[in-house]
N, C-alpha and C positions, 0 to 999 in steps of 0.2 A: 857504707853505702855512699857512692859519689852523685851529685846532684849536679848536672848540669845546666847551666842559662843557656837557654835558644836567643839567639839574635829576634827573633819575632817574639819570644817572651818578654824581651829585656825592654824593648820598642812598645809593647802595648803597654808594659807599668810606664816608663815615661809618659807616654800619652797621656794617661791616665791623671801621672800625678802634676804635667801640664795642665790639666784640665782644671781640676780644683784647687790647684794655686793662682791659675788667671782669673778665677771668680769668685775667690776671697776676700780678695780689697773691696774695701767700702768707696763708694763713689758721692762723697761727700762735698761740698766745697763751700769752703767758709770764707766768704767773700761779702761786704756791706751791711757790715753791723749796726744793731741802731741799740744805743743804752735806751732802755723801757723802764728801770726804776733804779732808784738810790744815788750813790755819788759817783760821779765818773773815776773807774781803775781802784776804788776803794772799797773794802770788804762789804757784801751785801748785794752787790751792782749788780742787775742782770740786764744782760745784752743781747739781743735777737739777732741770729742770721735766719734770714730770708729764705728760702729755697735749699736749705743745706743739703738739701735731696730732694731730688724731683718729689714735688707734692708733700716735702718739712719741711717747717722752719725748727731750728735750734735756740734751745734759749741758755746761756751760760753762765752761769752765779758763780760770783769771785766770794767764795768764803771766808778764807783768811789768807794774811801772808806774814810768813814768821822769818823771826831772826833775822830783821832789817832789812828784809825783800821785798819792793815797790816794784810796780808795774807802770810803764811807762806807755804801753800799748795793749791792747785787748787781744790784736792782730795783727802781726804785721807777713805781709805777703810780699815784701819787698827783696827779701833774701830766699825765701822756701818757695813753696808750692800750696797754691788755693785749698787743695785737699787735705789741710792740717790746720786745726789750730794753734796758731805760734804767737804765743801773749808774747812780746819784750819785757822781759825782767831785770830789776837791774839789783845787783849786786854787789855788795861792799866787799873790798881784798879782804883775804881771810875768814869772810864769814860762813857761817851755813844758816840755810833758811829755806823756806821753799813757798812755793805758793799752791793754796788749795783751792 
């Protein structure tokens, strides 16, 4: 048995799967954090963003960071996009480590 796509079937699944891929991203933005407790960039720290969505704030706990992994920024919005959070990490050649 042969199946064929109709030009207006192929058009309504795009449509379609248009749809609920443009209102899957989270509309977040993590922009002007303020540390609320513990040591600044050091495991424990928890840092609020403001509005991270209309009517929440986010609050973000540095748990640990392993294998010689410092944090030098909580945020840095200077190279990405508001809508992420992008701690700056810094890394020693050759290591592995990460931060939780």
């Amino acid at each position: 048995m042969k199946r064929i796509i109709t030009q207006v079937g192929l058009c309504s699944f795009l449509a379609l799967l248009f749809h609920f891929s443009a209102y899957s991203q989270p509309d977040y933005s993590f922009t002007g954090s303020a540390l609320i407790s513990g040591t600044p960039l050091q495991n424990n720290a928890v840092y609020k963003f403001t509005s991270a969505k209309p009517g929440v704030d986010a609050n973000v706990k540095i748990i640990s960071q392993v294998g010689g992994v410092t944090l030098s920024e909580i945020d840095n919005n200077g190279t990405g996009f508001n809508e992420a959070l992008q701690p700056f990490i810094n890394v020693q050649p050759n290591a592995n480590g990460y931060v939780e």
